[in-house]
C-alpha positions in Angstrom: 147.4 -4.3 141.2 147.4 -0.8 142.5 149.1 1.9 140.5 151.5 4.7 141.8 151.1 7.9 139.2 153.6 10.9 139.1 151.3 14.1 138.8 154.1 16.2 137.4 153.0 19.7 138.5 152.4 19.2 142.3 155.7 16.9 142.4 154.1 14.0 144.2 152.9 10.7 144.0 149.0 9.3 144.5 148.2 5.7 145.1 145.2 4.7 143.0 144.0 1.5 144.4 142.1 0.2 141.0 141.6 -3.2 142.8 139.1 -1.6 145.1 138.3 1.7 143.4 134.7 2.5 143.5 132.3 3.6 140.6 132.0 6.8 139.6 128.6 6.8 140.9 129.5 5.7 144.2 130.5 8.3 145.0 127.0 10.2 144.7 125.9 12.0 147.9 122.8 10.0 149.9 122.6 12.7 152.6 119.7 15.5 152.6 120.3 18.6 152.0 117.7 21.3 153.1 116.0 23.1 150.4 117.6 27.1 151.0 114.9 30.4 150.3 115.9 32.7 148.0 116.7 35.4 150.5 117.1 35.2 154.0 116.2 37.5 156.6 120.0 37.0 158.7 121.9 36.0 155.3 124.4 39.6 155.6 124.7 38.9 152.1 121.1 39.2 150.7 119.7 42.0 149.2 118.4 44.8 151.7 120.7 43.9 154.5 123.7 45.6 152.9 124.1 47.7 155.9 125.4 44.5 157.4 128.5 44.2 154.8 129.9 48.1 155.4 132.8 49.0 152.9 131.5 48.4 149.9 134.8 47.9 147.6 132.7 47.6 144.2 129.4 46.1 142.8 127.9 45.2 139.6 123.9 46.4 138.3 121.3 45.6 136.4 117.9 47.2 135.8 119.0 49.1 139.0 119.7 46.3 141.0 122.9 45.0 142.1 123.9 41.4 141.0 127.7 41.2 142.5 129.2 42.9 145.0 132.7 43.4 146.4 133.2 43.5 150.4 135.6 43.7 152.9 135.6 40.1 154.6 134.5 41.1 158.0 136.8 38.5 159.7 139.8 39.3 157.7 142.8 36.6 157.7 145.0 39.7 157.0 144.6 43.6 157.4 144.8 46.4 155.1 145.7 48.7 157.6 149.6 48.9 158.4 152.9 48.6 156.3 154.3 45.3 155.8 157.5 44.7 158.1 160.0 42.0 157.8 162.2 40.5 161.1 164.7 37.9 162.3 165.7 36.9 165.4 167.4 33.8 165.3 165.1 31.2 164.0 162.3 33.0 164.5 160.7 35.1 161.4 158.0 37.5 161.4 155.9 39.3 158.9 153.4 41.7 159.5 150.4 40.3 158.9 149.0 43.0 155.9 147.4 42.6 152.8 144.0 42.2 151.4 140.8 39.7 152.0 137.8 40.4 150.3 134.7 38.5 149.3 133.2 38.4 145.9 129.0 37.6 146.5 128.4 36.0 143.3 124.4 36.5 143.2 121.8 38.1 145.2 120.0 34.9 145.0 120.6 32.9 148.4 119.9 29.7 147.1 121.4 29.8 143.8 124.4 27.4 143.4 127.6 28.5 140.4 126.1 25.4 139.0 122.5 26.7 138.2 123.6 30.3 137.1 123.6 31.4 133.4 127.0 30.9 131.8 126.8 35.4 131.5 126.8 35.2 134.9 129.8 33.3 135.4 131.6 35.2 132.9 130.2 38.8 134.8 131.7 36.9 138.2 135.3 35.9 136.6 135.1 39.6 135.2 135.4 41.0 138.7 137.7 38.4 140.0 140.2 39.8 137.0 139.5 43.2 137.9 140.5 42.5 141.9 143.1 40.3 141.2 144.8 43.1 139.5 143.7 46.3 141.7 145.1 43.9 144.8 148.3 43.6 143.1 148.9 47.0 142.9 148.5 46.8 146.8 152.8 47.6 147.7 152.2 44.5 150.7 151.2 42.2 148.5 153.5 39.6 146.9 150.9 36.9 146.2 147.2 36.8 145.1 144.8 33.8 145.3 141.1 33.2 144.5 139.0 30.2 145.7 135.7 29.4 146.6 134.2 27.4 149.4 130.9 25.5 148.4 129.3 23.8 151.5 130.0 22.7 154.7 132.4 20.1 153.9 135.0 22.5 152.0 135.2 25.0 154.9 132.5 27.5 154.1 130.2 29.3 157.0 128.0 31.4 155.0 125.7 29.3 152.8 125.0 32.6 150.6 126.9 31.9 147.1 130.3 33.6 147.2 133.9 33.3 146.5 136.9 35.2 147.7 140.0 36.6 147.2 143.4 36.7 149.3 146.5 39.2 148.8 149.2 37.8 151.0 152.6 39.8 152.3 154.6 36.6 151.5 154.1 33.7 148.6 153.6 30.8 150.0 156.0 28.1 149.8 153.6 25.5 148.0 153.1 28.1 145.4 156.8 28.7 145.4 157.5 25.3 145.2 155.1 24.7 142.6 157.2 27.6 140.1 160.5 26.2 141.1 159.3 23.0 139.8 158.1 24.2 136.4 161.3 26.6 136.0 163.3 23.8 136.5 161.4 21.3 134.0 161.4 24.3 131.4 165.3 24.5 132.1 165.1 20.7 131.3 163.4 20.6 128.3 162.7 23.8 126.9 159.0 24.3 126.9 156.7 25.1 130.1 155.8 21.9 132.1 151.4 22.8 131.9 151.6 23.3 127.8 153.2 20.5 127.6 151.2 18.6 129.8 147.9 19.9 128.7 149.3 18.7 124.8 150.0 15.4 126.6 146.2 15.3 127.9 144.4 16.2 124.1 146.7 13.9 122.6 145.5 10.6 125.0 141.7 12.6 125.0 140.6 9.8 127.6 140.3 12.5 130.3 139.2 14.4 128.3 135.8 16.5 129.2 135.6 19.6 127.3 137.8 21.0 124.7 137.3 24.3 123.0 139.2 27.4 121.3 140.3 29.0 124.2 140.2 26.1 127.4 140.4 22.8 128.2 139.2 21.0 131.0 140.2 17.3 131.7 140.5 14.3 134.6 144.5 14.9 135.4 146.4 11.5 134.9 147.3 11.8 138.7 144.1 13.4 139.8 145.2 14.0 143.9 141.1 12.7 144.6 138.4 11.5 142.9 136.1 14.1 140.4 139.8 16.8 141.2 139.5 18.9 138.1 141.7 21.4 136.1 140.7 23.9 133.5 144.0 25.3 132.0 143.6 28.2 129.3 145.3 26.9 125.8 147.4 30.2 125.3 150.1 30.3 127.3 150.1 32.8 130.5 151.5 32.9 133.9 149.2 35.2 135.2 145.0 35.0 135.6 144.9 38.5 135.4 146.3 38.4 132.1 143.1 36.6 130.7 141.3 38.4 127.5 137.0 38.9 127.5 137.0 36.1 124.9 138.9 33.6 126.9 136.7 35.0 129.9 133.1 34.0 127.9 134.9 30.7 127.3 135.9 30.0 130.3 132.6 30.6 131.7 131.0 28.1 129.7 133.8 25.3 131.0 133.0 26.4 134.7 129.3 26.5 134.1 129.4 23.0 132.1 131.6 21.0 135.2 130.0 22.4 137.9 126.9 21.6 136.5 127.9 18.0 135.8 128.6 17.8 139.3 125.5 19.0 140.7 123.6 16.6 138.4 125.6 14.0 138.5 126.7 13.8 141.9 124.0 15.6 143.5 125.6 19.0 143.9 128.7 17.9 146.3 130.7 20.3 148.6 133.3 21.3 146.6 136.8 23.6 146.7 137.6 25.4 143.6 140.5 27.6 142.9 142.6 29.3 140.5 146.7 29.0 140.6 148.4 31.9 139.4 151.5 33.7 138.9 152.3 37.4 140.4 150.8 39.5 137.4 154.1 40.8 137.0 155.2 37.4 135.6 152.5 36.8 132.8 154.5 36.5 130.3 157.0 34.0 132.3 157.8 31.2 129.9 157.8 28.3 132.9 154.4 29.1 134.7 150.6 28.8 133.0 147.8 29.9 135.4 144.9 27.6 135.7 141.6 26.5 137.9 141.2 23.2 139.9 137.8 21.8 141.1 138.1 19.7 144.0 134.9 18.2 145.1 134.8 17.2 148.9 133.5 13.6 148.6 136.6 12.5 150.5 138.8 12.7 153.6 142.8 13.0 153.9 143.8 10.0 156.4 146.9 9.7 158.8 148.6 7.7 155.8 148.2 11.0 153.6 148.9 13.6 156.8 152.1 12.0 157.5 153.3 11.0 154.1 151.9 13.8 151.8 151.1 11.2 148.9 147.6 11.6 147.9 145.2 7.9 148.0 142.8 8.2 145.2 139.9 5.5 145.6 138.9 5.9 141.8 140.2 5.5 138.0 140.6 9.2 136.7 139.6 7.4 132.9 136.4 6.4 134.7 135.8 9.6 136.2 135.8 11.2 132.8 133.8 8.7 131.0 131.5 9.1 133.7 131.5 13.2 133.5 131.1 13.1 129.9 127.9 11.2 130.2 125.9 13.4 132.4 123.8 15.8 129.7 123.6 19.2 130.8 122.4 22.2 128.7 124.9 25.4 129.3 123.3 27.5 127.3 
């Protein structure tokens, strides 16, 4: 019979239909996939056509050569020119549409995926997503920051070119609010922040389990919202990603670098949406909210049921999804 599960933090139901829930490796991608160069002549994000990306904001070098860079996103969502301006007029409300977009190019390697790069790497690349989270903050306009990565055609990305980026909005917006308003009100309820208590909840059943170490866990949610949906929540409690410390950084990185690679092996290196939910820096040390990072591989599509509902279908077993994971040897060294 099919199962309704609560997932606590997004405050909504998903239908998992274990009657006809497919295998974890079902869900493997059959399509090919073009092999990519490592640089490309019209890629604006390869070495030597820099002159293609004007603004630099920041970079990152070794042996004289840079392996991350900082840009402007040439078709920003918002604009970091003007002063952020509030009006009414009856039911109609307006914001000026300031703030910050930027994009983080993870590698000067065109064809290297997060999955295949050394966990350093990753660690260098959540480095400079700490250090932009918090310089955009300081940005007057801005009242919320989020950073997210689009692998692949199928989660929204255009340039193939590994990179991530990183949004400062004038307004917070009301899925995020929701989301704290939700976890203030559980910590109001019981006294203790709803993510601690869920990740304790998670390590205590361990059958979602998929990597557990001194700073991070990562885990199959209960009420995963789709099939392979990740989270990595830090063990000490923060509200903020900016708040995170270099350990819990080199840790972290290993997580990222151990999932991702799980999923390029193990489901043949899917299209894939991953993020990082976070608190206004200014809140770290809220006792309700705890930052953390989904992965949401693209191996599915919302339908008219979920569009017009908002409850999540989830055509696998989040328990067989981790079993699964767990199997797939990797070495993230």
């Amino acid at each position: 019979m099919p199962e309704l599960r609560l997932n606590l933090i997004v405050r909504e139901w998903v239908i998992l239909s274990t009657e006809r829930a497919k295998r974890p490796v079902d869900f493997r991608l059959t399509r090919d996939k073009k092999p990519l160069p490592e640089y490309h002549a019209s890629c604006p994000f390869c070495p030597g056509n820099e002159h293609m990306t004007p603004g630099e904001i920041m970079r990152t070098t070794e042996n004289g050569k840079w392996m991350i860079r900082v840009i402007p996103n040439k078709y920003a969502a918002l604009s970091s020119e003007g002063e952020r301006t509030r009006r009414s007029e009856g039911l109609k409300h307006l914001v000026t549409g300031v703030g910050q977009h930027e994009v983080i190019i993870e590698t000067p390697v065109h064809n290297m995926p997060t999955a295949l790069l050394p966990a350093g790497d990753i660690a260098n690349i959540l480095s400079v997503y700490r250090d932009r989270f918090l310089a955009i903050h300081k940005n007057q306009s801005v009242r919320h920051v989020i950073i997210f990565k689009n692998q692949g055609e199928r989660s929204g990305t255009t340039i193939l070119h590994p990179h991530s980026q990183i949004i400062g909005t004038p307004v917070t917006p009301f899925q995020v609010r929701e989301r704290i308003t939700e976890a203030r009100r559980y910590f109001d309820h019981a006294g203790e922040c709803l993510m601690c208590a869920s990740l304790k909840d998670e390590i205590a059943d361990g059958r979602r389990i998929l990597i557990n170490t001194d700073h991070f866990v990562t885990f199959i949610p209960y009420a995963a919202l789709s099939p392979f949906h990740t989270w990595v929540f830090p063990k000490r409690h923060s509200g903020a990603f900016g708040d995170i410390r270099d350990d819990e950084i080199v840790d972290c990185a290993r997580h990222l670098k151990t999932i991702l690679s799980k999923l390029y092996f193990g489901l043949e290196n899917p299209d894939f949406n991953f993020l990082i939910r976070s608190e206004n820096i200014r809140e770290a040390e809220s006792e309700y909210f705890h930052w953390y990072m989904s992965i949401v591989p693209r191996i599915t599509h919302a339908s008219g049921f979920e569009l017009g509902s908002g409850m999540y279908t989830n055509p696998s077993i989040p328990e067989e999804i981790a079993e699964f994971l767990r199997s797939v040897k990797v070495n993230f060294m």
